[in-house]
Legacy VTK file of the C-alpha trace (Angstrom):
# vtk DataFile Version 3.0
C-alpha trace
ASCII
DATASET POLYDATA
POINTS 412 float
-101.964 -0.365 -71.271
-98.558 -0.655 -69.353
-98.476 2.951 -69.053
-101.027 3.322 -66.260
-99.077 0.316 -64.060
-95.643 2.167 -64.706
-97.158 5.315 -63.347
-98.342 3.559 -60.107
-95.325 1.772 -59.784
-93.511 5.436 -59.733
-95.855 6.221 -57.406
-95.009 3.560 -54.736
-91.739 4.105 -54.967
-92.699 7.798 -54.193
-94.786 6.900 -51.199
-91.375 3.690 -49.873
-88.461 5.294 -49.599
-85.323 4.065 -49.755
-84.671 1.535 -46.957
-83.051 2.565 -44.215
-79.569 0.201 -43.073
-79.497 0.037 -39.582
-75.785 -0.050 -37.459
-73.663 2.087 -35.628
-73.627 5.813 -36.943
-71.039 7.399 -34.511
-67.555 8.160 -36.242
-66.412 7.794 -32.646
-67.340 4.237 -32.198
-64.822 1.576 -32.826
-66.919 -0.326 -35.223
-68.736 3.010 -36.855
-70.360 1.817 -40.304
-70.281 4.842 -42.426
-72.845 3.361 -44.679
-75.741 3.016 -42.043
-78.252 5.361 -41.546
-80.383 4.258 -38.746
-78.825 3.816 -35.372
-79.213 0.018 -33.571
-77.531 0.882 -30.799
-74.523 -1.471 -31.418
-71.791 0.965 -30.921
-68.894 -0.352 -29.197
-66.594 2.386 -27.621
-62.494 2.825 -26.370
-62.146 2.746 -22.762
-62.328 6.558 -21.973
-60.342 8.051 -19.420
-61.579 11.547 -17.990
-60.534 13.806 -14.998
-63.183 16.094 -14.027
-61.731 19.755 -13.402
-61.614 20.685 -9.488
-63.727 24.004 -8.635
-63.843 24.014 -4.298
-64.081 21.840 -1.311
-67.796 21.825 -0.201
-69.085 23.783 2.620
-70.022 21.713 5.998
-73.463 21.911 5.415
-72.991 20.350 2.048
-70.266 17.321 3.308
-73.366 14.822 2.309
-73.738 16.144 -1.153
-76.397 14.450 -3.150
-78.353 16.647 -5.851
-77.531 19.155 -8.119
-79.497 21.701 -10.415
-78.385 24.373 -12.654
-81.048 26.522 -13.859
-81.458 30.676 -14.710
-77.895 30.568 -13.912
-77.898 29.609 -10.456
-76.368 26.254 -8.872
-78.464 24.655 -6.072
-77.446 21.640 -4.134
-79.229 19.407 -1.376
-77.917 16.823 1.530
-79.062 13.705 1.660
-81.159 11.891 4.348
-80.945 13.295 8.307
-79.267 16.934 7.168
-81.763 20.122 7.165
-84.888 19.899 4.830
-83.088 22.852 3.035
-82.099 23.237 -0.292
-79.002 25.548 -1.259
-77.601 27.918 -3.998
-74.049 28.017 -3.875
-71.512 29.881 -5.800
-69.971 28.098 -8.683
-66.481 29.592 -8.253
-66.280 28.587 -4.473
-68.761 26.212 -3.531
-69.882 28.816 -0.683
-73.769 28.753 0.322
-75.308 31.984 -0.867
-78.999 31.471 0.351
-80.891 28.615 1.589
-84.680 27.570 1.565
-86.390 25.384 3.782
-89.286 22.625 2.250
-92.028 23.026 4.989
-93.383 19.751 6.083
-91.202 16.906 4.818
-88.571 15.296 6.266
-85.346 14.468 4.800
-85.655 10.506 5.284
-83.208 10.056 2.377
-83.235 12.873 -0.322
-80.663 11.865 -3.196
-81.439 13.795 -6.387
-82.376 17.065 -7.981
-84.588 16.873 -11.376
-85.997 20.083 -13.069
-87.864 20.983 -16.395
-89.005 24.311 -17.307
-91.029 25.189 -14.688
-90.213 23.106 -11.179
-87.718 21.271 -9.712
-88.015 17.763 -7.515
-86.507 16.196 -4.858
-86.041 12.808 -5.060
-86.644 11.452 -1.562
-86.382 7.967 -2.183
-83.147 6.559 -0.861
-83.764 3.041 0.086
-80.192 1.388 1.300
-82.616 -0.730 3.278
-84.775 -1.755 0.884
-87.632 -1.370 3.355
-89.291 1.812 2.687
-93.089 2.158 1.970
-92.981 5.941 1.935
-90.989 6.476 -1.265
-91.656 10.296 -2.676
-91.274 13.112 -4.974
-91.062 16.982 -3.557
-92.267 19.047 -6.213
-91.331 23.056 -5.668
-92.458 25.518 -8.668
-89.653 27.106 -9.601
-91.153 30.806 -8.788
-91.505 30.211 -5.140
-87.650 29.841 -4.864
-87.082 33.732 -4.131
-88.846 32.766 -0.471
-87.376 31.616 2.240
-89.417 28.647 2.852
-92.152 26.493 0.188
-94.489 23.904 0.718
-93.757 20.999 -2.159
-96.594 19.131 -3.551
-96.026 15.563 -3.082
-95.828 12.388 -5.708
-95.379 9.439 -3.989
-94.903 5.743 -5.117
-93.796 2.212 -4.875
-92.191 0.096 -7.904
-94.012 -2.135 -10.169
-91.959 -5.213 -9.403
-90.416 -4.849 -6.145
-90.873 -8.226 -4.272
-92.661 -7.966 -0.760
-89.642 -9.691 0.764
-87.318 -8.020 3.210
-84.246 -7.595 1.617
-80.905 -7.469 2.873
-79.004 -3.840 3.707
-77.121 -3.038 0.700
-77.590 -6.345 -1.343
-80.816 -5.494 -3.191
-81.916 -4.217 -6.614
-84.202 -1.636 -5.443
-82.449 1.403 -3.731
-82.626 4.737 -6.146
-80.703 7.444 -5.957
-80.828 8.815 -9.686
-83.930 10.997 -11.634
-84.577 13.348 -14.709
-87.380 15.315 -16.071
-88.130 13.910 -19.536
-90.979 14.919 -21.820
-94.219 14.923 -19.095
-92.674 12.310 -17.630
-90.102 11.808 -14.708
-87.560 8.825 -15.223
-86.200 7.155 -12.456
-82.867 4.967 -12.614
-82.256 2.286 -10.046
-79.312 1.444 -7.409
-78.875 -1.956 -8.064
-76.206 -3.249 -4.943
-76.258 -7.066 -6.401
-76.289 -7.256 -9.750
-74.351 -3.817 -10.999
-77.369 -2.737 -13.533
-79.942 -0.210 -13.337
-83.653 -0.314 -14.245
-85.180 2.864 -15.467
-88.859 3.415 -14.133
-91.399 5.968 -14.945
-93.807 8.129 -13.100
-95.532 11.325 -14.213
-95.052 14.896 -13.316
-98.605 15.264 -11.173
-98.759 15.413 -7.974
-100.562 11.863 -6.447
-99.583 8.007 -5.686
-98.841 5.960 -8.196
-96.760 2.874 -8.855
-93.865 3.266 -11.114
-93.544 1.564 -14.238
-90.695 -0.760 -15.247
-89.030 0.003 -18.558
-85.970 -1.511 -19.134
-82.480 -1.913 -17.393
-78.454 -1.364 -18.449
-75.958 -3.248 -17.009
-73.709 -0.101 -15.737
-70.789 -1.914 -13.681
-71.264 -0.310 -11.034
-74.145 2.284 -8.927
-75.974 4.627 -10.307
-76.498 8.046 -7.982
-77.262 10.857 -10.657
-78.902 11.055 -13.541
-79.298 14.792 -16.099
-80.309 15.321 -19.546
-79.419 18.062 -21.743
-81.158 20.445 -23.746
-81.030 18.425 -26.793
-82.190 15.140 -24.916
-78.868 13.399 -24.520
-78.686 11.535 -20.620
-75.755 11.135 -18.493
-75.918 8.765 -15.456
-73.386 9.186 -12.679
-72.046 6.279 -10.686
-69.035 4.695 -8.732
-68.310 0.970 -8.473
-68.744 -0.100 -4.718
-66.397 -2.986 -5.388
-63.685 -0.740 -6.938
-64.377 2.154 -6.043
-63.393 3.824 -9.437
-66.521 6.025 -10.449
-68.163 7.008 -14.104
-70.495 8.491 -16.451
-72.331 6.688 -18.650
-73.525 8.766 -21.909
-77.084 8.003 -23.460
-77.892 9.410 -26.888
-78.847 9.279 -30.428
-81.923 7.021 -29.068
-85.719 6.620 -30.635
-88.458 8.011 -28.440
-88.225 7.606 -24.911
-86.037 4.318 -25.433
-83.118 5.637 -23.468
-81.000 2.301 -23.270
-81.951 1.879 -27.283
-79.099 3.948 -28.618
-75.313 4.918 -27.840
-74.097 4.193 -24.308
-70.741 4.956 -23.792
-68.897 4.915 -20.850
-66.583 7.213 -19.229
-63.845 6.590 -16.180
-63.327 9.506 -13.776
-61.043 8.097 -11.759
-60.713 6.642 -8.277
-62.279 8.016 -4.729
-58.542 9.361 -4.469
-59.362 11.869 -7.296
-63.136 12.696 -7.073
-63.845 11.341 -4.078
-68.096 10.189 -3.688
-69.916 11.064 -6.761
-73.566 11.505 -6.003
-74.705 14.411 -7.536
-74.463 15.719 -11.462
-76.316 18.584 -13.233
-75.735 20.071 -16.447
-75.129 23.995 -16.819
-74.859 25.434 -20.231
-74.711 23.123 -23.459
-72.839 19.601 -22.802
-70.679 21.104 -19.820
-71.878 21.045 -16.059
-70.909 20.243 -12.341
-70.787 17.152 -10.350
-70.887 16.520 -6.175
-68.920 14.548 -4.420
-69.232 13.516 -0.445
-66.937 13.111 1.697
-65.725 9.841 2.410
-62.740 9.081 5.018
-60.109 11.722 4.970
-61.428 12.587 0.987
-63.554 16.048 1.656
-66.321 17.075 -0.460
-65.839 18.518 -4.029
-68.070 20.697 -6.418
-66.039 19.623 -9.765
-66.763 20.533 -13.680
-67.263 17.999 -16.840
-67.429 18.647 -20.116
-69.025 15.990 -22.385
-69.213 17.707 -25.562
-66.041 16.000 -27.124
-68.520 12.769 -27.151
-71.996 14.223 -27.461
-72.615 15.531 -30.726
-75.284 15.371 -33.375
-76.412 11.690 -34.533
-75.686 10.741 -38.459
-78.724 10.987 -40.071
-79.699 9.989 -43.861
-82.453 12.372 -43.961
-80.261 15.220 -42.503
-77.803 14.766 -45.044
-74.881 11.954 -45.831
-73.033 9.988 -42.951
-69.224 10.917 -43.202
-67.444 8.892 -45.517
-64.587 6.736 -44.349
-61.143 8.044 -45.697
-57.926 5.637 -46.349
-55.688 6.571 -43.706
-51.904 5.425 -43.547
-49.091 6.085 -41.118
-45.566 6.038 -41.824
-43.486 4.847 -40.334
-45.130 1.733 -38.907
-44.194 1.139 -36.438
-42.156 4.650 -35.241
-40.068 5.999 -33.166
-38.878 9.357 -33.207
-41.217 11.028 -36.196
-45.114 9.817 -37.374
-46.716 10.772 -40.547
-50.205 10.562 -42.380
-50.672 9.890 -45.910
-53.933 10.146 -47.283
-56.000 12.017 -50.516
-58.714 14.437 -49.059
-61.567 14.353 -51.149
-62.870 17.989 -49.791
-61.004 21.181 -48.716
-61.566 22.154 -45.019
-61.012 21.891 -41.440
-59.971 18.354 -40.103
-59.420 17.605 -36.650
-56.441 15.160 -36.234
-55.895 12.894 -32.893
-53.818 10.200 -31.223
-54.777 8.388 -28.338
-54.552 5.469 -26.354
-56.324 1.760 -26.655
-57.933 3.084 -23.177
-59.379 6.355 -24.797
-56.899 8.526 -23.584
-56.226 11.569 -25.889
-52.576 12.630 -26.312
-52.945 15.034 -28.461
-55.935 16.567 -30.927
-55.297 19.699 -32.921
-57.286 21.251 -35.927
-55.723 22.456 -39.621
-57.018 22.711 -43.022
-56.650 20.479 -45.681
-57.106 21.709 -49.154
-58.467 18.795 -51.344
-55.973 16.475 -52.862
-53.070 14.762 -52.177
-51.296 14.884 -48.754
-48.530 13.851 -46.287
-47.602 15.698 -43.335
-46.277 14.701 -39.677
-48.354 14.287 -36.867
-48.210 17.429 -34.577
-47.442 15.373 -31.211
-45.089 15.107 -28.659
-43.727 11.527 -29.853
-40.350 10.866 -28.068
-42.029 11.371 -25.340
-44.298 8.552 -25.563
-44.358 5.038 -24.284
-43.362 1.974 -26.458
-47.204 0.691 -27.182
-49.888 0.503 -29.335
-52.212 3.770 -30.290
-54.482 5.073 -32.338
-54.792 8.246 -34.982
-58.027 9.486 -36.046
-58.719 12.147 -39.040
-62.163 14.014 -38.702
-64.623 16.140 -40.047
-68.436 16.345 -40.008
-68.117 14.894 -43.784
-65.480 12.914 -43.701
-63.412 10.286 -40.805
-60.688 7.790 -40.478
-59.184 5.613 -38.259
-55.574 3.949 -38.408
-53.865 1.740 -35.879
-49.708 2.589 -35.021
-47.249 1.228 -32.846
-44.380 3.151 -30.788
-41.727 0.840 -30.675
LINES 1 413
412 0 1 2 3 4 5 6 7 8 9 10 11 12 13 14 15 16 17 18 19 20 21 22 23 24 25 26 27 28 29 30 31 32 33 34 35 36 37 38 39 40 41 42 43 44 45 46 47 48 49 50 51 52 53 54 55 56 57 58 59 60 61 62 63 64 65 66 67 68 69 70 71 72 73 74 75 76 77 78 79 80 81 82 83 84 85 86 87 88 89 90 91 92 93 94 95 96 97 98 99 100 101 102 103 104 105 106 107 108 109 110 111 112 113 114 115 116 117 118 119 120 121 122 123 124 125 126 127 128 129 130 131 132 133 134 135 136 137 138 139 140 141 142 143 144 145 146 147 148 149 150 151 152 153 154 155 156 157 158 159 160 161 162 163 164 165 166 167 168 169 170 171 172 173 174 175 176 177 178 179 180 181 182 183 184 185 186 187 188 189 190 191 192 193 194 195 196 197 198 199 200 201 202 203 204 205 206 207 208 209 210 211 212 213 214 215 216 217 218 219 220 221 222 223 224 225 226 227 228 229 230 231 232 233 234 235 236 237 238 239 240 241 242 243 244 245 246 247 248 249 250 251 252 253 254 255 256 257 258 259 260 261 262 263 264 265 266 267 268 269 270 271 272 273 274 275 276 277 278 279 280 281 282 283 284 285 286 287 288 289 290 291 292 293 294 295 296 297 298 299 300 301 302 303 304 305 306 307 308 309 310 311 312 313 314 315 316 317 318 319 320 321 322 323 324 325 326 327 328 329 330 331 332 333 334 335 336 337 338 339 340 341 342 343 344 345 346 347 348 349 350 351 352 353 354 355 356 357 358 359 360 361 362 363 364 365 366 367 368 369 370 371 372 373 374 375 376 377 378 379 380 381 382 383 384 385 386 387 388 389 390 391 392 393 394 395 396 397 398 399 400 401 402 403 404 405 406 407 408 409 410 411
């Protein structure tokens, strides 16, 4: 008679399986669990240092530089608000215009962001220092009409779910936006939030109409937010600068459930100063992880067309039913703390490649190189240029899809 409860007992189990341990599954995070299988979004990050490449100065037309879209290998850029309603293709080796179209019809009041999915592109003309607009809009151009000289955009236009019907100050308000992306059959709009450094991401659809757009959620970002892309594979970057500071970054969004953008990794990225990259207001990506960003110009700083890469912190998310997480490897150092010579001592469990790195507590690589390691025992010195380094604390990191670790060292 037990037989029968046995056998739906194997059953259930059949039907439940094993439970899933939620925590942070990036081997990059400072506080990766290699035993979770279900991201929380908990992952806390190094401060990351980055220094987009330099491509051309901007032509004049594009000084006020605020969208961006890469698509059947072309580049196209747009001004924002009180330059031509034109939109531009320019040449990704100089920055030089190449053609331009005009959108019949609608002014430039404040255009500030390209979005595109497979078959349009938008304008986001809803740039709202003010905070005073009523007119807020979408220009919606099929992608097929580009080889014209001049369209006629169909037109989504909106107002936010929870803006108050107060007049706000100029530039002390939560609802300027200068920052879209073409998800799903959706559009997702993130906000410019001039008081409180966050941004709120709102949604609207793709048809043309009036509609009011939905509040979501929000991110506290440290700063503006003026671009926003999304790859292939779904992963979101969101370009800003710090008013305050004026230092300007990325943040990266990915490894996230659904459509909950702000649910999974955010990591954070510095690009430097205005002194470097001058305005960032416009980002696209081109071809896998890598793209372009726009900068204005500000003061004696001239507009820039630079490139990014982001694939050294995008990659796949760890993923129990895509195989195991990589397990976390004993790492030692020696000596510790150095001076003139660093080694790593460690048993590798599996032949292959392993990528070994040193950086900074700020995120800063120094050096990352790739060798084979045959399985077993080993204890070699760390290919870097270590004389040459400052007396400090860093970090060395051993990695492979199967396989990571993590030790601290100090140069003394």
């Amino acid at each position: 008679m037990k037989r029968p409860f046995l056998f739906c007992l194997f059953l259930l189990c059949l039907a439940h399986p094993a439970r899933t341990q939620p925590g942070c599954t990036d081997p990059q995070a400072l506080n990766y669990d290699p035993q979770a299988t279900q991201n929380d979004g908990s992952c806390q990050y190094p401060a990351t240092n980055y220094q987009p490449e330099g491509v051309a100065t901007l032509p004049a037309a594009l000084e006020e530089t605020s969208g961006l879209a890469f698509f059947d290998g072309t580049l196209w850029a747009h001004a924002d608000g009180g330059n031509p309603e034109k939109i531009y293709q320019i040449d990704t080796l100089t920055g030089a215009v190449i053609r331009s179209v005009l959108i019949v019809g609608q002014d430039n009041i404040d255009w500030e962001d390209f979005a595109e999915d497979d078959d349009a592109i938008y304008i986001g003309d809803f740039g709202n220092n003010a905070g005073t607009r009523t007119d807020l809009r979408i220009l919606k151009i099929e992608k097929n009409l580009l080889a014209q000289d001049a369209v006629v955009p169909e037109v989504i236009s909106f107002s936010f779910s929870d803006q108050p019907a107060t007049t706000p100050e100029p530039n002390a308000h939560n609802y300027d936006c200068e920052a879209f992306l073409a998800f799903g059959d959706s559009l997702f709009l993130f906000s410019k939030n001039w008081s409180d450094f966050k941004t709120r991401r709102y949604v609207l659809p793709k048809t043309p109409g009036t509609y009011i757009a939905q509040l979501r959620d929000s991110l506290a970002v440290e700063g503006q937010i003026t671009a926003a892309d999304v790859t292939d594979e779904g992963e979101i970057v969101l370009l800003g600068y710090n008013v305050v500071t004026g230092n300007a970054f990325m943040w990266l969004l990915f490894d996230f459930p659904g459509q909950s953008v702000f649910s999974g990794n955010k990591r954070k990225i510095n690009l430097g100063s205005v002194l470097q990259v001058s305005q960032t207001e416009a980002l696209c990506f081109s071809v896998g992880k890598s793209g372009y960003i726009g900068s204005e110009k500000i003061s004696v700083f001239p507009a820039q067309l630079l490139k990014f890469d982001a694939g050294p912190w995008l990659h796949s998310p760890v993923n129990a039913l895509a195989g195991p997480a990589p397990a976390s490897l004993p790492l030692t150092a020696w000596p510790n703390p150095f001076e003139d010579s660093l080694h790593l001592r460690l048993f590798v469990p599996k032949s292959g490649n392993y990528t070994i790195s040193l950086y900074t507590p700020t995120g800063q690589i120094v050096q990352t190189y790739t060798r084979f390691l045959s399985r077993g025992n080993h204890d070699f010195p760390v290919r870097a240029k270590i004389h040459d380094l400052p007396h400090g604390t860093y970090f060395v990191r051993l990695f492979s899809p199967e396989i990571s670790g993590t030790t601290t060292v100090i140069r003394k």
